[in-house]
C-alpha distance (Angstrom), angle and dihedral (degrees) to the residues before:
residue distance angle dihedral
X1 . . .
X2 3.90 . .
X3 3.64 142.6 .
X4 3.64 89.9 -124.3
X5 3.91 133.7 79.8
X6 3.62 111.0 -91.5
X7 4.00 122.4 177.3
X8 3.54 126.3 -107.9
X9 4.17 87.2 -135.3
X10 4.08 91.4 57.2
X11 4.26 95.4 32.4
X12 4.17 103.7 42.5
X13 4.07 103.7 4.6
X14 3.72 136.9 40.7
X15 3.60 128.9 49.4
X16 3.66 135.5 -92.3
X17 3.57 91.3 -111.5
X18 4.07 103.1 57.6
X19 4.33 80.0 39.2
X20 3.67 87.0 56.5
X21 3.93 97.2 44.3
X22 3.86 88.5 49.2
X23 3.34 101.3 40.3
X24 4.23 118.8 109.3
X25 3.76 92.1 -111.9
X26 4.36 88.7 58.0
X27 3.97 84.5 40.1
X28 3.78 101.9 50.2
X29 4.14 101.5 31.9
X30 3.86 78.8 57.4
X31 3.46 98.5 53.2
X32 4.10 85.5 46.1
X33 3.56 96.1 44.6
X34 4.25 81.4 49.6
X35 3.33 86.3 59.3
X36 3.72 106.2 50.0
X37 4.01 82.6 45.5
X38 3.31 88.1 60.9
X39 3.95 103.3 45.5
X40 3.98 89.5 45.7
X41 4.26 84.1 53.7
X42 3.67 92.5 48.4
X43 3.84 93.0 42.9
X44 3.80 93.1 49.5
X45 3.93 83.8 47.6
X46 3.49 91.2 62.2
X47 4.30 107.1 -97.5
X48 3.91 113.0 127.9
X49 3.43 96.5 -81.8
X50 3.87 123.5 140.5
X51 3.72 134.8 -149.1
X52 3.53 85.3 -138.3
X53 4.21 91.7 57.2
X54 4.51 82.5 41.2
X55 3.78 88.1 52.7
X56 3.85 90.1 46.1
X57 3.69 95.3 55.7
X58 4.06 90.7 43.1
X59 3.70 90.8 58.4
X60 3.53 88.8 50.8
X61 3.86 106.4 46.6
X62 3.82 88.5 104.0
X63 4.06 113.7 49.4
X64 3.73 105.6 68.5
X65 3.45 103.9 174.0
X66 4.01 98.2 -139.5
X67 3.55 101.6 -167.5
X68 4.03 97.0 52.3
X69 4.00 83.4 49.4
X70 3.95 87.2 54.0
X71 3.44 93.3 50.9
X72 3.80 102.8 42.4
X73 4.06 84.8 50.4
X74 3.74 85.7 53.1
X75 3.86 83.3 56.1
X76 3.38 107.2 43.4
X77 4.16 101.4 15.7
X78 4.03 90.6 -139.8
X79 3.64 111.2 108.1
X80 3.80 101.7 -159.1
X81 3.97 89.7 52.2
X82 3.61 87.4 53.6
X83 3.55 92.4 48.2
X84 3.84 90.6 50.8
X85 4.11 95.9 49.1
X86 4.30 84.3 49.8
X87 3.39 94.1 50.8
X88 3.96 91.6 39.1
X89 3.92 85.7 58.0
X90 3.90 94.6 46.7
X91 4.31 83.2 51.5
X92 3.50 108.2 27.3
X93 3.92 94.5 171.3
X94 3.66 97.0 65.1
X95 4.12 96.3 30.2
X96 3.63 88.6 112.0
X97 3.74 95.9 56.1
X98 3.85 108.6 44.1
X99 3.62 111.4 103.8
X100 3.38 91.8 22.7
X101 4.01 113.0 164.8
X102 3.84 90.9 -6.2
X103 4.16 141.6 114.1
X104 3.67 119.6 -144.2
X105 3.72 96.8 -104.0
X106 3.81 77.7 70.2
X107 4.01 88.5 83.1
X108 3.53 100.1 15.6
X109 3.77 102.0 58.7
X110 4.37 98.2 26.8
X111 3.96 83.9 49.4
X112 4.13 90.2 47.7
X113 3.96 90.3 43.0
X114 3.87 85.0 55.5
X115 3.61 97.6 39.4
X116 4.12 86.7 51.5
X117 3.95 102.3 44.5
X118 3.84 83.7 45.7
X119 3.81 87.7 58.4
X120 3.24 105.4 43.9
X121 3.63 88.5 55.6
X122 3.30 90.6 53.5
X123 4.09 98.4 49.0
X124 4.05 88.6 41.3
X125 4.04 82.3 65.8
X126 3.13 93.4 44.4
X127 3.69 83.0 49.5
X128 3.87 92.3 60.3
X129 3.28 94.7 54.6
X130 3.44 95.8 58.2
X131 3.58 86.5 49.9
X132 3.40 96.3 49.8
X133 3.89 98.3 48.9
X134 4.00 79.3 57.2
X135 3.34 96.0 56.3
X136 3.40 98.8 53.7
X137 3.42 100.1 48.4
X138 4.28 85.1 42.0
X139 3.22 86.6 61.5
X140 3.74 101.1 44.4
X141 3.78 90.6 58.0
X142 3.31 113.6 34.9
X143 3.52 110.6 117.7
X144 3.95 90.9 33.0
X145 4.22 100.9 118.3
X146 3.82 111.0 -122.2
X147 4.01 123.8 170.8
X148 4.10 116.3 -98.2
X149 3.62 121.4 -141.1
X150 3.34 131.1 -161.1
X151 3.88 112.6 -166.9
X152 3.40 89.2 6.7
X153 3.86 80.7 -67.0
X154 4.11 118.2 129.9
X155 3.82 90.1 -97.9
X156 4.34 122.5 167.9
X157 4.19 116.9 -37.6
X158 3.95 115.7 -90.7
X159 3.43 118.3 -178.5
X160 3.91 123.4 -109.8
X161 3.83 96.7 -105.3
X162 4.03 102.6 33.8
X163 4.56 68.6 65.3
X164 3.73 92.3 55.7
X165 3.62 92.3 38.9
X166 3.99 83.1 62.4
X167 3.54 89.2 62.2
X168 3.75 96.4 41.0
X169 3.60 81.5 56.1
X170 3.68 92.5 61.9
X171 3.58 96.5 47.6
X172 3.96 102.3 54.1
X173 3.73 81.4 53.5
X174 4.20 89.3 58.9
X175 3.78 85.6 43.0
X176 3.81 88.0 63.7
X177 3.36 93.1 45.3
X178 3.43 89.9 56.4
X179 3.76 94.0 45.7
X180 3.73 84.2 53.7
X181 3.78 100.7 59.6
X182 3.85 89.3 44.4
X183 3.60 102.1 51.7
X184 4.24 83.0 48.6
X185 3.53 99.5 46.8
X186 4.15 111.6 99.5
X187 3.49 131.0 162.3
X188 3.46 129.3 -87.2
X189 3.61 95.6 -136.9
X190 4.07 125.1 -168.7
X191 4.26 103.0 -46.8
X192 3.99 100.5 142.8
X193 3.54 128.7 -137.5
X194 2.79 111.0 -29.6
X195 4.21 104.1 17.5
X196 3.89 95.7 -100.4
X197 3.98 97.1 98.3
X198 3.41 91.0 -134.4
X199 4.04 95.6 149.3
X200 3.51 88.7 57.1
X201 3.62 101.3 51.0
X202 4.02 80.0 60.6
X203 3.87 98.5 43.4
X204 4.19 78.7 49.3
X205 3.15 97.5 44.4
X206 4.41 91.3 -124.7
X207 3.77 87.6 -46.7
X208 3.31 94.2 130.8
X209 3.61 94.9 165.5
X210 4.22 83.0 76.5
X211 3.94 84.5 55.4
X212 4.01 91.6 52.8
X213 3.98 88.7 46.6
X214 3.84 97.3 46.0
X215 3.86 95.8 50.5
X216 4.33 87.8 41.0
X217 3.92 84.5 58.5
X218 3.76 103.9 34.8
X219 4.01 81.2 48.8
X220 3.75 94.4 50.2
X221 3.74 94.0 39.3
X222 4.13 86.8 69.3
X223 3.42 84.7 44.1
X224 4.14 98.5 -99.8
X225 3.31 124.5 140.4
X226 3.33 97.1 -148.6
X227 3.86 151.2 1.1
X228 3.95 117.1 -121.1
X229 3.65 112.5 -95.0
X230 3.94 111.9 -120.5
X231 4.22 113.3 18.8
X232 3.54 137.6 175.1
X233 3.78 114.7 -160.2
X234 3.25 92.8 -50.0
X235 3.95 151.8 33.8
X236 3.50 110.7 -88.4
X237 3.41 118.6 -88.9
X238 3.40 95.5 -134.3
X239 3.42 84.3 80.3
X240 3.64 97.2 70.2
X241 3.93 92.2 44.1
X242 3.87 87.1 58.8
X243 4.01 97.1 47.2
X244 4.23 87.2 47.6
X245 3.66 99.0 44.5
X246 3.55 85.4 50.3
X247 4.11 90.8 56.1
X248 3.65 87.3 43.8
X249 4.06 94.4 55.8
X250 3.89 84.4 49.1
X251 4.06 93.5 45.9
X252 3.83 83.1 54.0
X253 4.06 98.2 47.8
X254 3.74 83.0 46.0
X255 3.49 95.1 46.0
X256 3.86 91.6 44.0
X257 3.94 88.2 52.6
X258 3.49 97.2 44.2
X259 3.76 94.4 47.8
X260 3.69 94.0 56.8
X261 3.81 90.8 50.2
X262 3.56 90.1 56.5
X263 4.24 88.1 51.2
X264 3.74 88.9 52.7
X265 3.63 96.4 48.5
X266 3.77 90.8 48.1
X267 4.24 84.8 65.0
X268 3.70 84.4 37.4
X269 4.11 93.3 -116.4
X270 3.62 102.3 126.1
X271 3.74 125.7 7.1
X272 3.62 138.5 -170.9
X273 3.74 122.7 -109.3
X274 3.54 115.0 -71.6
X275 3.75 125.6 -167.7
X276 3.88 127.8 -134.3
X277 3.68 96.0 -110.9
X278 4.40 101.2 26.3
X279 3.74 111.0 140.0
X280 4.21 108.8 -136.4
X281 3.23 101.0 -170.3
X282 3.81 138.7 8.0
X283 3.71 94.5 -138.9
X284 3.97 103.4 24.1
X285 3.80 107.6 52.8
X286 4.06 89.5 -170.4
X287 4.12 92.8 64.1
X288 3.96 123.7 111.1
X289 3.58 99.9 -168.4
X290 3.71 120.6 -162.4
X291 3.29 91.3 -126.0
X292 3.73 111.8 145.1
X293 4.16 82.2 51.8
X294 4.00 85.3 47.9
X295 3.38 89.5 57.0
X296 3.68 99.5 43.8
X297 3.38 81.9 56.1
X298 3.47 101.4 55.2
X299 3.56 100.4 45.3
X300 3.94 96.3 50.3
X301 3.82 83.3 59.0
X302 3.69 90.0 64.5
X303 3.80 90.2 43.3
X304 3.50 93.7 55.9
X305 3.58 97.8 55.2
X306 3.70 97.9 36.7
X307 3.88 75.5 66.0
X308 3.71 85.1 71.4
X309 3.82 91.8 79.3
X310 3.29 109.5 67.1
X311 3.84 96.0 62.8
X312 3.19 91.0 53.1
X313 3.90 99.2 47.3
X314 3.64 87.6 43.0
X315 4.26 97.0 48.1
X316 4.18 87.3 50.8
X317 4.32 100.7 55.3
X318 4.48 79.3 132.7
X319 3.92 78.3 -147.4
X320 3.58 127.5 -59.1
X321 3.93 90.9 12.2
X322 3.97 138.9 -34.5
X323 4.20 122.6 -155.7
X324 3.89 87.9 -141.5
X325 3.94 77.2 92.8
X326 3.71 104.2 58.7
X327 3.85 99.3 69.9
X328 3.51 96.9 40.7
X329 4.15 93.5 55.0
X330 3.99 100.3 37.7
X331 3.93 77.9 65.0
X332 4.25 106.1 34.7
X333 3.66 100.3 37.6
X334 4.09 97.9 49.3
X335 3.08 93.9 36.7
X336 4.44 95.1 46.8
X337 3.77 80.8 51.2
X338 3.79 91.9 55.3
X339 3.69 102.4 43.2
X340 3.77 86.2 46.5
X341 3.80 84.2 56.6
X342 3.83 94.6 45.4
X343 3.81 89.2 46.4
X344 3.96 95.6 56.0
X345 3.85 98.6 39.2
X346 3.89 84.7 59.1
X347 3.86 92.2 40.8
X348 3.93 86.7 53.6
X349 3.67 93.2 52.5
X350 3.65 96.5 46.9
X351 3.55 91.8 47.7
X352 3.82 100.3 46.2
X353 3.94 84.1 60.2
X354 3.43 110.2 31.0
X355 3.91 104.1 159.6
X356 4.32 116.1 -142.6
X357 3.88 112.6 -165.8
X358 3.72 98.2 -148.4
X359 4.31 97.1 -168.1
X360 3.47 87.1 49.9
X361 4.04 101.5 51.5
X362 3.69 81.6 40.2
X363 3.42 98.8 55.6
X364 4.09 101.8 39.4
X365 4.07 80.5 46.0
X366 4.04 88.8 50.6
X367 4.43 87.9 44.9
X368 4.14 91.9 53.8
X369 3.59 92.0 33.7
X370 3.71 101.2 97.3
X371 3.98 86.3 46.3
X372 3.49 95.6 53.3
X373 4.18 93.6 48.5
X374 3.97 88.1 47.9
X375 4.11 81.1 109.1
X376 3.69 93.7 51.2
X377 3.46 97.7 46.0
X378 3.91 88.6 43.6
X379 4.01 83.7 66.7
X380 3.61 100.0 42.3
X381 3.66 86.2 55.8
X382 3.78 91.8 45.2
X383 3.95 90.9 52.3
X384 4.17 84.1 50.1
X385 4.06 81.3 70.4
X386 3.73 88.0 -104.0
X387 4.21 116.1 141.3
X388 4.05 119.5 -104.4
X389 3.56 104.5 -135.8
X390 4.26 91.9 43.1
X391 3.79 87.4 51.6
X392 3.73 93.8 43.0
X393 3.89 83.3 54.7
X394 3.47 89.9 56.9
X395 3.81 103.9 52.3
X396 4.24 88.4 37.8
X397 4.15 83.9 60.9
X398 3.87 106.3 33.5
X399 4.11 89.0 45.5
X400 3.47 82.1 56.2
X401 3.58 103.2 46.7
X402 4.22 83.7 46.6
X403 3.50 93.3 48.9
X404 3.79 82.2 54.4
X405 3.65 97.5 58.4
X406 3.69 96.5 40.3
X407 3.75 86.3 62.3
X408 4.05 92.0 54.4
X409 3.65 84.7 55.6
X410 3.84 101.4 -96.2
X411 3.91 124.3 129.3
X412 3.63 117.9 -98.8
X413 3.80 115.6 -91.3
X414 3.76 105.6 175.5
X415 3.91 89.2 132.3
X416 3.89 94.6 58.8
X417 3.97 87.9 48.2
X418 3.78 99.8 51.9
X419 3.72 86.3 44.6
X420 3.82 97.3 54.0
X421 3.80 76.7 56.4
X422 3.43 98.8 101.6
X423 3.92 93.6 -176.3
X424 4.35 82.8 54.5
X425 3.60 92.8 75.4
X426 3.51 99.5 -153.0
X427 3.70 125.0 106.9
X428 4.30 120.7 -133.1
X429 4.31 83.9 -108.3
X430 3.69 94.4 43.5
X431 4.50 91.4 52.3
X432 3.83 84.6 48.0
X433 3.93 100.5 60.3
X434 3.60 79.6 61.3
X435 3.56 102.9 52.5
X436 3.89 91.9 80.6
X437 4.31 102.2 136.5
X438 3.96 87.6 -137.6
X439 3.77 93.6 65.3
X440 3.33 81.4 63.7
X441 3.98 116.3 42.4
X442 4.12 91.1 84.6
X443 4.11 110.6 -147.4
X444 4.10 86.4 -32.9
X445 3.61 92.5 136.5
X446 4.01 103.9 34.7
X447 4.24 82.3 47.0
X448 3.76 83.2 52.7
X449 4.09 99.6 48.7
X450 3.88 87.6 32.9
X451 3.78 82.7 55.1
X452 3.89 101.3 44.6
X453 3.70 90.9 52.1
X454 3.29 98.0 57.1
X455 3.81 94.9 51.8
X456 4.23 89.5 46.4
X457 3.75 90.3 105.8
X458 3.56 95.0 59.7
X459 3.79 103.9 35.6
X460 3.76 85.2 52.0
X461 3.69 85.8 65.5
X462 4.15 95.1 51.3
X463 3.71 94.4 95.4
X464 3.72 109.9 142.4
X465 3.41 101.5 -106.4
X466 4.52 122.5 -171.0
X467 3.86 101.5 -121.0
X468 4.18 117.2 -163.7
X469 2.88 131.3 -161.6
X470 3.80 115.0 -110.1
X471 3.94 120.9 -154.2
């Protein structure tokens, strides 16, 4: 514990991984090792640059020397200066050169491009596990009979994977998303202050054929294949609308999922794991909470409206570029990334031990199930010479005189009403032979294999995979 602030998202939450990647050591030996990039570029390109000075500032990408950064920022209240003077100090030889012909945004938006490719990659595996874990168990139950509801009203049977499949649905959808904001995120390369590269055409003396090769190799250095076209200071911040809408549209699949889970466990049909020794409640030792589900819950609610950000950073640029930005994103973009994170490590958990009560489906299936073959039996009737609308007067009243006794407690006994029907036609023994739950489950499990199959490509590609961080 500490006497200090600490968020929930770094202390209870997200993984060490998307800590690590957004942590001020990832940040700032980025932003150092974006400098020496960009002094062995212009040295290569023909500025007085040494290999010597490059090798300098290589050897020192990893020392930062925190507390003479605080203290120069306290001098000169511009972080990136202070930066530049520490490392300056660490590499004394090439202090005169870093930073040469660049703005800040040069480090601070190339090392946040980085940082957010790098975690999207990261949450998109995650992503397939999830996805994978769903699969599995989709595929597991899908022809198992389980009761439909429509306004959270007993509605037609589904079966318990064509359900997950519904989620799974959701999911791939995020996954493109995802894949979208990837393949559209490029690097913003070396443009000065205000985007025009106008320092370089005098460090290059108007060759700007130097500029176009030093941005190409800074870009493909951090593995970009290119740098965005037209800039002002900055990326655009479209960029960052794109990359949080797409972790709001998987906060709401998650939430979606999770939600329904929580439904299911409240009529005990499907739970979520549950360890040996969990505590449910503080007060009521008998309680099995949903609470992994609560919590997914809860923390896609934040996601969803830290999305809100982003639009409005992006619709306020004033121009060529604003600061009003810079507060706002060091907070909603890190932290987006790391509720994302939190929100899929629970979602894998849940989902790699979902928990189906079979006697219970079973018997709420086996309680609806002479509702839900009213239709069927309608027809047998019919073919029994007796007349539609007469018959469909019959079910209409005994369904509700059943529905009546099942809410003073009493068992359902539809069947033994239509058969004391005598213009029904159809005998108690005769309804039952219909009352098999498959009759009644539609193409659930041939939507479900259909389904899974066309997925296969992509789950093949969910193995879990160790992801470093690269600086």
């Amino acid at each position: 514990m500490t006497d200090h602030y600490e968020s929930p998202l770094a202390s209870r939450y997200a993984s060490e991984y998307m800590l690590k990647l957004f942590s001020a050591d990832a940040r700032y030996q980025l932003w150092r090792k974006l400098w020496t990039e960009l002094a062995r570029e212009e040295g290569k390109l023909g500025l007085p640059i040494s290999e010597a000075q490059v090798k300098e500032l290589e050897e020192h990408i990893t020392d930062i020397d925190y507390d003479c950064v605080r203290a120069r920022e306290k001098e000169v209240r511009h972080d990136v200066m202070a930066h530049v003077y520490a490392y300056g100090k660490a590499a004394p030889s090439a202090a005169g050169i870093i930073h040469l012909g660049a703005t800040s945004c040069y480090v601070t938006d190339n090392a946040d491009l980085i940082l957010y490719r790098d975690g999207l990659i990261y949450l998109r595996r995650e992503l397939l596990s999830v996805l994978k874990n769903l699969a599995q168990f989709a595929d597991q139950y899908k022809a198992m009979p389980i009761l439909g509801y429509t306004h959270y009203q007993p509605a037609q049977l589904v079966t318990v994977g064509k359900r997950a499949t519904l989620w799974m649905q959701d999911f791939y959808s995020d996954l493109k998303e995802i894949d979208f904001a990837l393949e559209n995120i490029k690097f913003l390369g070396c443009r000065g202050t205000t985007g025009t590269e106008a320092s370089f055409l005098d460090l290059f003396e108007g060759d700007t054929s130097k500029i176009d090769a030093m941005n190409q190799a800074l870009a493909e250095t951090f593995g970009f294949d290119a740098c965005y076209d037209v800039c002002g200071q900055t990326y655009p911040r479209k960029v960052d609308v794109r990359i949080l809408n797409a972790l709001s549209s998987l906060a709401q699949s998650c939430y979606r999922m999770a939600n329904d889970i929580r439904l299911l466990q409240h009529d005990r049909q499907v739970e979520e794991p549950f360890e040996k020794d969990q505590i449910g409640s503080s007060a009521m030792a008998y309680k099995r909470n949903p609470m992994r589900c609560e919590r997914i819950c809860s923390l896609s609610r934040y996601l969803m409206t830290d999305a809100m950000n982003a639009p409005l950073t992006a619709s306020a640029q004033w121009l060529e570029r604003t600061l009003d930005d810079s507060a706002n994103r060091r907070i909603s973009m890190p932290e987006g990334f790391l509720c994302a994170d939190a929100i899929l490590r629970l979602a894998q958990n849940v989902t790699d031990g979902l928990h189906v009560n079979e006697k219970i489906i079973e018997r709420s299936v086996q309680e609806y199930l002479p509702f839900i073959a009213t239709e069927n039996l309608l027809m047998e009737a019919v073919k029994k010479g007796g007349d539609r609308q007469a018959l469909h007067e019959i079910i209409r009243k005994c369904s509700m005189d059943a529905t009546a006794e099942m809410k003073a407690g009493r068992d359902c006994d539809l069947l033994s009403r239509l058969a004391a029907e005598k213009q029904f036609g159809l005998s108690e023994e005769e309804m039952k032979e219909l009352l098999k739950p498959d009759l009644y489950i539609g193409r659930c499990k041939e939507q479900v294999s259909l389904f899974l199959e066309r997925l296969q490509p992509i789950l093949s590609t969910a193995e879990k995979q160790d992801i470093t961080i690269d600086l």
